[in-house]
N, C-alpha and C positions, 0 to 999 in steps of 0.2 A: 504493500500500500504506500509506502514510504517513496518507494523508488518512482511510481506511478505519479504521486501527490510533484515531485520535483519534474520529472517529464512534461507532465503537464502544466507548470510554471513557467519552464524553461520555453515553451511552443511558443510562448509570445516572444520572446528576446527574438526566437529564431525569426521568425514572421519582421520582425520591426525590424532586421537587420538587413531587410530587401529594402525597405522602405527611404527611398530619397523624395526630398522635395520635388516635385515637377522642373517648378523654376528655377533650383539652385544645382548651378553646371558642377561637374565631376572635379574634386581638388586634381585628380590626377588626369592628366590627356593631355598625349602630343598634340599641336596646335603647328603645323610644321609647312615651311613657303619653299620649295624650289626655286634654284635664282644660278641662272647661268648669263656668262659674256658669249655665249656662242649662239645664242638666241636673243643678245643685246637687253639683256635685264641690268647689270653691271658688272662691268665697264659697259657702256654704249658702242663703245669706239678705241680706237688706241688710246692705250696711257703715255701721255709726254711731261716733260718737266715743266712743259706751259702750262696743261691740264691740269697739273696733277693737284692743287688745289681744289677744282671744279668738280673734279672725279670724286676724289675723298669724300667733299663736302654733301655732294649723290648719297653715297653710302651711308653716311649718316644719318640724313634724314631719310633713307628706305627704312632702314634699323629700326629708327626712330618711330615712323610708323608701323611698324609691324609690335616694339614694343606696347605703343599708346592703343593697339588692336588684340593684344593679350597672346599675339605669336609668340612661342618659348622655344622654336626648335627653326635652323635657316638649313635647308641643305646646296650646299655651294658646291657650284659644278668647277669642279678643280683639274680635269682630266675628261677631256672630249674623244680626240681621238688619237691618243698615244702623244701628246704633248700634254703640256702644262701650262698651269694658270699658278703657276706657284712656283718657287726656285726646287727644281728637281734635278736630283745628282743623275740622273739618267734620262730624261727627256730634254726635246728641248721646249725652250719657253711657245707657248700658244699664240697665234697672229691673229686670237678675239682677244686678247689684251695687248699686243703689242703691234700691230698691225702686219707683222712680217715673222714667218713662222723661225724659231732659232733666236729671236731678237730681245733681250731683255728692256720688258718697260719701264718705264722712270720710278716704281717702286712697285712691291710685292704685293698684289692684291689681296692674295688669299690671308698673307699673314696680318696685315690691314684689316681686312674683314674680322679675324677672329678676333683681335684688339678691342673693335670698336662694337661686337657683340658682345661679348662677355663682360664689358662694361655696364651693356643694359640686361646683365643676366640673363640673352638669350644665347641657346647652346647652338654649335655650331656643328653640320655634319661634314664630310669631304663626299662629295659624289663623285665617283670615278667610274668612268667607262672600260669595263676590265679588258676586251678585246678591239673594240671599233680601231680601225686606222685610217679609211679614207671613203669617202663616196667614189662609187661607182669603181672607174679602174685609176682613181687618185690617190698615187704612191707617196705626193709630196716633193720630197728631194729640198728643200731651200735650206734646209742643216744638216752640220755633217754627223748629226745625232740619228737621224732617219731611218728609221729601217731596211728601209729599199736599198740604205749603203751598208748598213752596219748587220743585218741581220734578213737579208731579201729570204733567204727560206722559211723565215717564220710567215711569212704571208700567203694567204688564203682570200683569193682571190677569186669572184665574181660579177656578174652585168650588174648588179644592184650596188656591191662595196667591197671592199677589202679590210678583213680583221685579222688580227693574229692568229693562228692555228693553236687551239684550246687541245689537240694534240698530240703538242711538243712538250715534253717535260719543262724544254728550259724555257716555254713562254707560261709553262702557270709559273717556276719561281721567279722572273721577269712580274708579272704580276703583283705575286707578295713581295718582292723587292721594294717596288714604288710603293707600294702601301705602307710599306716599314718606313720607307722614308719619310712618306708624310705623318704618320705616328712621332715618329722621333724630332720632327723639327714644328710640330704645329699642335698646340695642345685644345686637339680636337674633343670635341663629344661622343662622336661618333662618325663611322666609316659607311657609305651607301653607294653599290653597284645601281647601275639603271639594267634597264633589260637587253644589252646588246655581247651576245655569247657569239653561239657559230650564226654565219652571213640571214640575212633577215630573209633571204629569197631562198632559201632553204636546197644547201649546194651540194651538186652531185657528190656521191658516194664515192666517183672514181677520182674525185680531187684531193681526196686525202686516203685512196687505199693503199699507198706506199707503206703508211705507217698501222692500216689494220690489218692487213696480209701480216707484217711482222708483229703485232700483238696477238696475230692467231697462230703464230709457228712459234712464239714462245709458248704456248698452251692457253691461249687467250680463249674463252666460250662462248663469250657476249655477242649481238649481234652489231652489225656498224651503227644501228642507232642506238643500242644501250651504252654500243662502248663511249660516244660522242655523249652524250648526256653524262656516263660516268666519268670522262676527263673534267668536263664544270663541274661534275659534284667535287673531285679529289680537287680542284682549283678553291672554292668555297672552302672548304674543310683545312687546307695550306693556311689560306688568311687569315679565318677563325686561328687556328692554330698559331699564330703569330700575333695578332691581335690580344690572343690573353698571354700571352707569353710577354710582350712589349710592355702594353697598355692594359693590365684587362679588367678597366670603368671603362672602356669606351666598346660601345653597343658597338655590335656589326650587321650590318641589315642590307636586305635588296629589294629595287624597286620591279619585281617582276612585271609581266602581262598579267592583265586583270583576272582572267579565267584558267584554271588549273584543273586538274583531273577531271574533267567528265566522263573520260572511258572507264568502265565498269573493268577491265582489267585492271588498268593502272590503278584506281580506287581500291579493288580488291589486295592489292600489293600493299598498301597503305592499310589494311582496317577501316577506309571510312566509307561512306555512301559517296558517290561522285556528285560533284557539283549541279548543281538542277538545270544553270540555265547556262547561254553561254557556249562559244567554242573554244577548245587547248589549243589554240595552235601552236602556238611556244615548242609542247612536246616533241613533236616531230619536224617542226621546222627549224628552229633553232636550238633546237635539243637542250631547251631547261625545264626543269625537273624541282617547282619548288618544295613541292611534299617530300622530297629528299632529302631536300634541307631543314625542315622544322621539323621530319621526325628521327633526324638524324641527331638534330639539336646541333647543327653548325654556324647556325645563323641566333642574331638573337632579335632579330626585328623581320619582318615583311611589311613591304609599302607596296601591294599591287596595285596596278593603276585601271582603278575598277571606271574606265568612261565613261559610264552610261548614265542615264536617267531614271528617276525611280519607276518611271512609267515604263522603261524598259527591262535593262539586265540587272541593273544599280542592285535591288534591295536582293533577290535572290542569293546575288553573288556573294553583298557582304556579309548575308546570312549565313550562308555557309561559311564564309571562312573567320565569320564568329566562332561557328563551332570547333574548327581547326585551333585557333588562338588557345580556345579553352581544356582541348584536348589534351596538345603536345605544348603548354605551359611555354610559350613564345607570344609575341607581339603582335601584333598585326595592325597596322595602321592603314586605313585606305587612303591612297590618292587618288585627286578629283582633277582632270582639267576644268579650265574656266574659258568656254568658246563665246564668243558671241554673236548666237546663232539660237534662231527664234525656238520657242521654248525652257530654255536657260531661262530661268528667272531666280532673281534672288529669291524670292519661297521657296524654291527647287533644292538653292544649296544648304537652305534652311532646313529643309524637309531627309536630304540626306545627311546633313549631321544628326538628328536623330535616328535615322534609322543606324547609321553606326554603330553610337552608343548601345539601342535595344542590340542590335546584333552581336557587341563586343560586352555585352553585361555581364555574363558568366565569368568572363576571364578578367573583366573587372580596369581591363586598361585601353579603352578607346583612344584614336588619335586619328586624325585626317592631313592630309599632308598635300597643297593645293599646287599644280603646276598653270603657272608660275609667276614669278612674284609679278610682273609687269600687266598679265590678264588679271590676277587679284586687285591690284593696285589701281586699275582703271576700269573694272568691269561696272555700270550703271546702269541702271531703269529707273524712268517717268512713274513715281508712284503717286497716284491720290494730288496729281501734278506737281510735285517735286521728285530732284534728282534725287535718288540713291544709292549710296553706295556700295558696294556690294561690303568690303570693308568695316565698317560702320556696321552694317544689319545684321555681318555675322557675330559681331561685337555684339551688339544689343537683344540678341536672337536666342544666339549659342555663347558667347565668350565673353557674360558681362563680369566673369570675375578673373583673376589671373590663375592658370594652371601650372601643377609642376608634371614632369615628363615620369610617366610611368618607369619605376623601379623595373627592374628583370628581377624578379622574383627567385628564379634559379642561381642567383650570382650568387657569391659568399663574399663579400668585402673582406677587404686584408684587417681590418680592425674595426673596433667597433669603437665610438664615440659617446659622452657623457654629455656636458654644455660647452658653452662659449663661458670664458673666465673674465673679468676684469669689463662689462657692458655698461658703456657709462652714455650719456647724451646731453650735449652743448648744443645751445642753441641752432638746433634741429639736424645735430648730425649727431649718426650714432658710432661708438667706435668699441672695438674688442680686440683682446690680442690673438696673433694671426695665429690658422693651424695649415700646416702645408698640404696640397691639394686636396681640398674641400672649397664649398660655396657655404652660402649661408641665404634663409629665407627669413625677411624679416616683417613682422605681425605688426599693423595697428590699429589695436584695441578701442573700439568708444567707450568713452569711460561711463556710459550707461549700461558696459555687459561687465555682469559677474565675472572673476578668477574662475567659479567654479562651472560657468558656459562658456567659459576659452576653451577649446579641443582644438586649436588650430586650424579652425577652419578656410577654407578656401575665402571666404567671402574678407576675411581680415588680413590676406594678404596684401603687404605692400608692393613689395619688389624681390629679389632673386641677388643676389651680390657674389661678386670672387672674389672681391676682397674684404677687408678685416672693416667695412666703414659704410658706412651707407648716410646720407643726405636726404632728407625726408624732403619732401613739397610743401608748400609753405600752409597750405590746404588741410595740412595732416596735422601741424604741429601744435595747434589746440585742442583739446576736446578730446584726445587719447592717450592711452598710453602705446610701450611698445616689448615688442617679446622677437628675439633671435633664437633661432634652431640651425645647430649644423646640418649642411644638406652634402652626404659624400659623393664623391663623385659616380657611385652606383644609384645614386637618388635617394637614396634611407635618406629620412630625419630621424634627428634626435631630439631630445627635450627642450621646450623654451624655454627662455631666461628673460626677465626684466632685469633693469637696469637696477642699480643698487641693493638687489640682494641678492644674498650667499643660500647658494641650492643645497638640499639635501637629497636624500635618496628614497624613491616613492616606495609604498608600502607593499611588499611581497603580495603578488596574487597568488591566490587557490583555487588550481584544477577542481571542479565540480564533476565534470560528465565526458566523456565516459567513462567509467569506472578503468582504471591500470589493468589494462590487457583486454579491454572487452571489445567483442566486433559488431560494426557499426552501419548500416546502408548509407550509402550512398547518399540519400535525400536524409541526412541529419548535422549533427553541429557538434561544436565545440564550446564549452560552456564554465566559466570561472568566477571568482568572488572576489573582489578587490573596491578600491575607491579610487584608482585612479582616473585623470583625464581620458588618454588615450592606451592601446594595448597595441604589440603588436606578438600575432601567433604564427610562430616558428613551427616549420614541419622539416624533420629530417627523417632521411632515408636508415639512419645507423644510428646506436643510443651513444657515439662517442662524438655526435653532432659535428661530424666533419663531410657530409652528405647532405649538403641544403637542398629540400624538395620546393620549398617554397618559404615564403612570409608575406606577412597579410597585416597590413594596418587596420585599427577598427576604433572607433569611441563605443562601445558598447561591450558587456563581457558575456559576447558570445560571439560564433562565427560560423555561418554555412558552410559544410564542409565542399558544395559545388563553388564557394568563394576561392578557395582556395586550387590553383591552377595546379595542373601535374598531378594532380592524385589520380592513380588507376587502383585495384586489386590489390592488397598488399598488406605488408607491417608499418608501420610508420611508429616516428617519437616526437612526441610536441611539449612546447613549452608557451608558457606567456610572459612576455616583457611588459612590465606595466612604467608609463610615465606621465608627467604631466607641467604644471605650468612651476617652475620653481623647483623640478622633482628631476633628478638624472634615475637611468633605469635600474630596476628590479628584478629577476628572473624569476617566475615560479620552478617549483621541481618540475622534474624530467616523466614522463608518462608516454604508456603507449595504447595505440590501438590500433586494430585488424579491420581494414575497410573491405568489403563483402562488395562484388559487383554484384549490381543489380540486375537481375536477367530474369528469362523465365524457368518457373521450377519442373512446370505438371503444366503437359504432360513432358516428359525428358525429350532433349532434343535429341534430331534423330530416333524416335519410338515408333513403333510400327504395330499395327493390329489396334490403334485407338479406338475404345468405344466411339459412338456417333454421338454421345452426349457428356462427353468430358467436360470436368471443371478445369478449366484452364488457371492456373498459379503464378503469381510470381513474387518479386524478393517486395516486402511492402518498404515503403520509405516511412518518413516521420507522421505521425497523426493526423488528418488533415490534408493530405495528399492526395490531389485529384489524378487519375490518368487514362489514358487513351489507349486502347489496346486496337494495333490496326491486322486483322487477316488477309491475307491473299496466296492465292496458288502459285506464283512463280517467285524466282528468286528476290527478283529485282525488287518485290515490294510493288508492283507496280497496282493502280486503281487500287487500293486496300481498302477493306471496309472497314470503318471505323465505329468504337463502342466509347465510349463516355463512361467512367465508373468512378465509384470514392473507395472502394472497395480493393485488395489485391488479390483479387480470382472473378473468374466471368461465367457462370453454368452455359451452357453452350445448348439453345435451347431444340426443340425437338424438331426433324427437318432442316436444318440447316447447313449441318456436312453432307455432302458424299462419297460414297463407301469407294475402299483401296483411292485415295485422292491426298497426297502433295497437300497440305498447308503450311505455310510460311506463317510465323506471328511476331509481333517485338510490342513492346510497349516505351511510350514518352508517359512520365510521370512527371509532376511539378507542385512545387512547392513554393507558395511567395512566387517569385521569378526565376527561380532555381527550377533548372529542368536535365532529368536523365532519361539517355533512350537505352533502351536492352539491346544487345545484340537478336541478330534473326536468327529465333530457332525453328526450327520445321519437326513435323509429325505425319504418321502415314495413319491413313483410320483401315478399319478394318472392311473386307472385302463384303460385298452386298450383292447378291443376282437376283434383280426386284424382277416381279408377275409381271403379266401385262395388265396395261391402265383398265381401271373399274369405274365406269360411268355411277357418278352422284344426278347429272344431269344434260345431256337432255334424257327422257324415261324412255323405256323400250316401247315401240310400237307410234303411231300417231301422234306429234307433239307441236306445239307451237311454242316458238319462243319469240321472246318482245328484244327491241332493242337495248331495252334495261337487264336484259337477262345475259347470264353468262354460261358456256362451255366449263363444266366442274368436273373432277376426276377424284375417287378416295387419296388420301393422303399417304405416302410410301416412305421409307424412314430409306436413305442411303442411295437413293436418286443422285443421278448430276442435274437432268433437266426433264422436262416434261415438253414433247415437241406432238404440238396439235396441229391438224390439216384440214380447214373448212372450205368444203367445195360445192360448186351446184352441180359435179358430174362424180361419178362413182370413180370413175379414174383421176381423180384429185389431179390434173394439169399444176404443172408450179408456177406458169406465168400467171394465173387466173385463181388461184386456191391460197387463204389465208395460210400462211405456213409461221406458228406461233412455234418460239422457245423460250420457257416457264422455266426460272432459277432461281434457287435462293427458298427454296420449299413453300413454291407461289402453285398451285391446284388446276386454277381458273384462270379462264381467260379474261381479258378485259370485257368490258360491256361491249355483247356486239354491234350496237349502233357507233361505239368510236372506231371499230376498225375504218381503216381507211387504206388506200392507194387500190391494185389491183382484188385484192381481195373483199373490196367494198360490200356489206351484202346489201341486196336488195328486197324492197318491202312485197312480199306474197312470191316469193321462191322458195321453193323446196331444195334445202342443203343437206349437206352428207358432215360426216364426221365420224375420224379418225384419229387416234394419238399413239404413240409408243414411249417407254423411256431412255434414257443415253444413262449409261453408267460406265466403271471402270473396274476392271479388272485387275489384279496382280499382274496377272503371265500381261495383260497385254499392254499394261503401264500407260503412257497419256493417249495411247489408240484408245476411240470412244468405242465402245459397244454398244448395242440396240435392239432391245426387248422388239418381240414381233407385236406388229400391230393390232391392237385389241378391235373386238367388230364394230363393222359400221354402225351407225346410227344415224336417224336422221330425222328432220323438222323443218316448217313451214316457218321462215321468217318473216315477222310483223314489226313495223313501226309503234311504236309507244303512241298511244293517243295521252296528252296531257289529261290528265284526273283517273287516268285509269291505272289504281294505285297496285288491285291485289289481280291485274294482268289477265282479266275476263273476256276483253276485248270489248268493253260497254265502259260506258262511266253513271254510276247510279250508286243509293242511297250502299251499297256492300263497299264502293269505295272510299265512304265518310266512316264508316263504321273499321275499315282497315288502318285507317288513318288515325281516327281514336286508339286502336290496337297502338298505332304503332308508339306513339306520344306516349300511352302508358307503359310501354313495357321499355323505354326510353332507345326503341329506335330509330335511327335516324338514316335508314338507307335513300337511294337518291328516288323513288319512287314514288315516297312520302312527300316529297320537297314540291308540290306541287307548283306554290307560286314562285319556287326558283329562288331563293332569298338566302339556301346554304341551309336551312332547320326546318326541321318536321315542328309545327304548331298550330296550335289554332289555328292561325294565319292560315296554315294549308286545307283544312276544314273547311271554314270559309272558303276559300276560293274553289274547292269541289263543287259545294251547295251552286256558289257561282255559274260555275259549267253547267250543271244539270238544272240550272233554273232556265238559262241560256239557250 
């Protein structure tokens, strides 16, 4: 009773734990601009020493704007096509910065750039082109850096472009090379491919079978298109691999093609359902493979650049790769171009940052990422007859507070952090002594909010700093207070600190639920006792917490365990860090529990000889839990019928399967907004050799039936279908004979006045009728077999005279008196319905007496 009496308490924490404000945007979402010189965003033009004033003072006020628009995240194209926007030890400099390829411009962009970001707190990524080298058959030549002089066999050459050959050993570590470089000389946030691997026009086989003929006589198995896809997977995996080796705060991520997996092979290789809408082209034309990469876990971000509209591919697409984010415990931000071109409307981009967020809610870390800065930055519409900006609306829309850039949950920072020491504030600048690479986020508080409703919220953010000092707005400096939290360079915060007092250490929380070692479904939580502000819950893979699965910030002491990204099947050990405003952290004890996938129980999958009336089972989630259990005969899930239940099991009522018959089942369950699907289990029921069909109606011998009347047959338990033939010739013709199939443990035919097309009938013919059933056999598997046709029958079909309820062929005082039957005994068939209004009443009474007075 005890344990129940706490479950039952705890339901609510779980419940209030989905529950955000409508209006108050997510503390955590990339907010992120693409911004290249090679598309003239910035530089416009050459950099010269005349310019270089004009240039700079550009970039600042882009920055500037993208700050004052709540942008946290700039990806700068640094790397187009095998040159550089940056001083690189192995390219040479790019002629969209310097006007002449080889030629260094009057100052560093890139490293300029990341200056005058990180100033305003916004992170800065490196987007590099990992292959591209030239359109079309343009090799370059104007440095003597070039490839076409220093390395002409690495190119891979095309009528569309020329890329480096993805595989040559020495051009993937030609790749990680410059990637190191720029790691080691520019203190980036993060590192972003765009989607340009093998040539976009997807190149003959025989252009690179020099080197698969010699990967297949070393013992190579692959086909040329897996092995091509597999040199960019071992390419991704090199960088990652260096990336945390170098740097590893700094995300590594790709801006793939918007659509991935839809082949039900390749899905199948992956574990997931393939993407709904949408075409792969990527797969086989340019041979990338992102589900390689997030379930390899190489990558620690995707940016695919989902095009479309939500009236189109838009909402599908990011739906699904919601569920991927959440599955395989990685990122996923979508990028949106910004056309303008009719349709585009700012509600549009409105409309798809939410659907983002519903899509990325499971995994908890939405981002969108807009190409590119100069379409953001000028895109308008005549609204209500003023200009607006696109800018502006997504500010006041989506982004009226400031965001911080989703943590990687999977990462394990080299150390962890207490407060800022020594936080004092002068006449409106705040100062603290420096800790070396970390940032700092700094809160301010009106001084009408409680200490104890400070959680840090989003909405009291000020700004984002790299360094030890921050300068409040003159706006800010009455009427609040203010609070610093270290922010490390993997994005944790730590606990806030006001200015002139000395922190102590928040109160140890207490593990409450689940009991130490006890296993848990999927649709449940994690649940603790404490007082402080914020928590955050720690899951590790080993109790020697050197195997981070995840961590999870929360102001509430509890947490869904669908909150938490990366959990599959397993052991797990968790813990809770408790902190708060003036409080460095606390650890609770170490605890474990056994997550139980949720699937189906009953009947087993793969069982064969199923009753026809199984209760179907499966794993139930937390109390409260609605779910949808969908059946169908083929693998893919496809047209499933769907049940609605609160319940976990479904009695499978009578008529419904049939016998030796394939059914596929899975269930979505959800909770709050926390949602699990089962895997697809199948079931074989058992074999059925049903009679032939037994006339309910029409009667043997002389019959007349009305329009309102139907073709009925006794009901047969292990049917697949019931297939009826009504005809006016005893040889049932099939261009001219109703030829009906009955499914789903449906008897009867529709009313024969709705039949329609060739099998119309007609009023005072005399029709025949015939039916048999299809069923399946073992030996004969999805070949139908067909009970022999049971005997003809036959009757005079008559049009319904309106009032002629109990189908006499008269309308008189026997059809007011059917009609009172039917009222009383509260039937409502359509015969009744005299005056057509949808209900047998009065109403319909009257209107009889009507007829017959008439």
């Amino acid at each position: 009773m005890k344990q129940r009496l706490i479950l039952i308490a705890l339901l609510a924490a779980f419940v209030a734990s989905f529950v955000i404000a409508a209006d108050m945007p997510p503390k955590r979402e990339q907010r992120g601009i693409w911004m290249t010189a090679y598309l003239s965003d910035w530089p416009s033009g050459s950099i010269t020493a005349s310019n270089t004033p004009i240039v700079q003072n550009a970039c600042r006020k882009m920055l500037d704007t993208m700050l004052v628009n709540h942008i946290n995240a700039v990806y700068y194209h640094v790397r187009a096509m095998c040159d550089a926007m940056y001083n690189s030890a192995y390219e040479p400099w790019s002629s969209y910065v310097s006007g002449t390829r080889g030629v260094a411009p009057a100052f560093d962009p890139f490293g300029f750039l990341v200056e005058e970001a990180h100033k305003r707190g916004i992170e800065v990524y490196a987007w590099v082109n990992p292959y591209r080298y030239g359109h079309g058959d343009n090799k370059w030549g104007q440095s003597e850096r070039d490839y076409i002089y220093t390395h002409p066999e690495w190119l891979l050459t095309t009528s569309y472009e020329t890329v480096l050959n993805p595989g040559i050993p020495e051009v993937r570590q030609r790749v990680v090379d410059v990637c190191r470089d720029i790691l080691e000389k520019y203190d980036v946030d993060g590192l972003v491919f765009d989607d340009y691997f093998y040539n976009q026009d997807n190149p003959s086989f025989s252009l690179d079978a020099d080197l698969y003929n010699a990967y297949r006589a070393a013992g190579g198995t692959m086909s040329q298109g897996d092995w091509r896809r597999e040199n960019v997977n071992q390419m991704v995996k090199d960088v990652n691999d260096m990336v945390k080796t170098i740097k590893p705060w700094v995300r590594f991520g790709i801006g793939p093609a918007g659509v991935a997996c839809t082949s039900q092979a390749v899905a199948d290789r992956y574990g997931v359902e393939p993407c709904p809408v949408g075409s792969d082209w990527q797969y086989n034309q340019i041979y990338s493979d992102p589900m390689a990469w997030v379930t390899r876990g190489t990558i620690d971000f995707l940016a695919p650049q989902v095009y479309w509209k939500t009236t189109g591919t838009f909402t599908g697409v990011t739906t699904w790769w919601g569920k991927m984010a959440a599955r395989f415990n990685r990122h996923i931000f979508i990028s949106q171009w910004i056309p303008d071109e009719e349709g585009w409307t700012l509600a549009e981009f409105v409309k798809q940052g939410h659907v983002m967020r519903d899509a990325m809610a499971a995994g908890g870390n939405p981002g969108m990422v807009y190409f590119r800065y100069s379409t953001w930055r000028n895109k308008k519409e005549v609204i209500d007859g003023k200009v607006r900006q696109l800018r502006t609306w997504l500010k006041d829309s989506l982004y009226s507070t400031i965001a911080l850039n989703p943590a990687p949950a999977w990462l394990k920072p080299d150390q962890n952090y207490s407060t800022v020491n020594n936080l004092n504030y002068n006449e409106g600048t705040l100062t603290w002594d420096s800790i070396p690479n970390v940032r700092y986020v700094i809160y301010a508080i009106p001084d009408g909010v409680a200490d104890s409703d400070f959680h840090c919220q989003a909405q009291y953010i000020e700004g984002v700093s790299y360094w030890a000092s921050y300068t409040l707005p003159n706006n800010k400096r009455d009427g609040y207070r203010y609070a610093v939290t270290i922010l490390d360079r993997w994005e944790n915060e730590y606990a806030p600190v006001t200015p002139g007092v000395v922190p102590t250490q928040a109160t140890k929380p207490v593990l409450v639920y689940p009991e130490d070692g006890a296993e848990v479904p999927e649709l449940s939580f994690l649940q603790w006792s404490g007082d402080a502000a914020t928590y955050v819950v720690q899951v590790y893979a080993d109790e020697q917490m050197d195997s981070l699965v995840a961590h999870v910030e929360v102001d509430s002491m509890s947490c869904p365990l669908p909150r938490i990204p990366g959990l599959k099947a397993g052991t797990y050990w968790w813990r809770v860090v408790a902190r708060g405003l003036n409080q460095w952290d606390c650890a609770s004890d170490l605890r474990q529990f056994t997550l139980g996938q949720m699937r189906i129980t009953s009947p087993a999958s793969a069982a064969t000889s199923v009753p026809l009336m199984p209760v179907i089972t499966w794993t139930a989630g937390a109390p409260g839990t609605s779910y949808v259990l969908e059946l169908s005969t083929t693998a893919t899930m496809n047209n499933p019928d769907s049940i609605r239940l609160t319940e976990a099991q479904w009695q499978v009522p009578r008529f419904c399967f049939a016998g030796a018959t394939t059914y596929y089942a899975r269930v979505t369950a959800t909770y709050g907004t926390a949602t699990v699907v089962t895997p697809v289990s199948s079931f074989t029921t058992v074999e059925v050799i049903p009679p032939v069909p037994v006339y309910i109606c029409p009667d043997e011998g002389e019959t007349v039936l009305y329009s309102t009347s139907v073709v009925k047959f006794e009901p047969v338990e292990g049917v697949g279908s019931l297939r009826v033939q009504i005809s006016s010739s005893e040889s049932f013709p099939t261009r001219t004979s109703y030829n009906g199939t009955l499914e789903g443990g449906v008897f009867e035919t529709p009313q024969l006045g709705t039949i329609k097309g060739s099998g119309k009938l007609v009023d005072g013919t005399t029709y025949y009728v015939r039916a048999r059933y299809a069923y399946h056999t073992l030996a004969a598997g999805t070949s139908v077999q067909y009970t022999d046709y049971c005997a003809v029958r036959s009757f005079v079909y008559r049009e319904a005279v309106t009032g002629d309820v109990n189908g006499d062929g008269e309308v008189n005082i026997a059809d007011v008196n059917a009609v009172i039957d039917m009222i009383l005994s509260d039937n409502t068939s359509t015969p009744g319905d005299v005056n057509g209004d949808g209900e047998v009443n009065i109403a319909d009474v009257n209107a009889i007496i009507d007829i017959i007075l008439s």
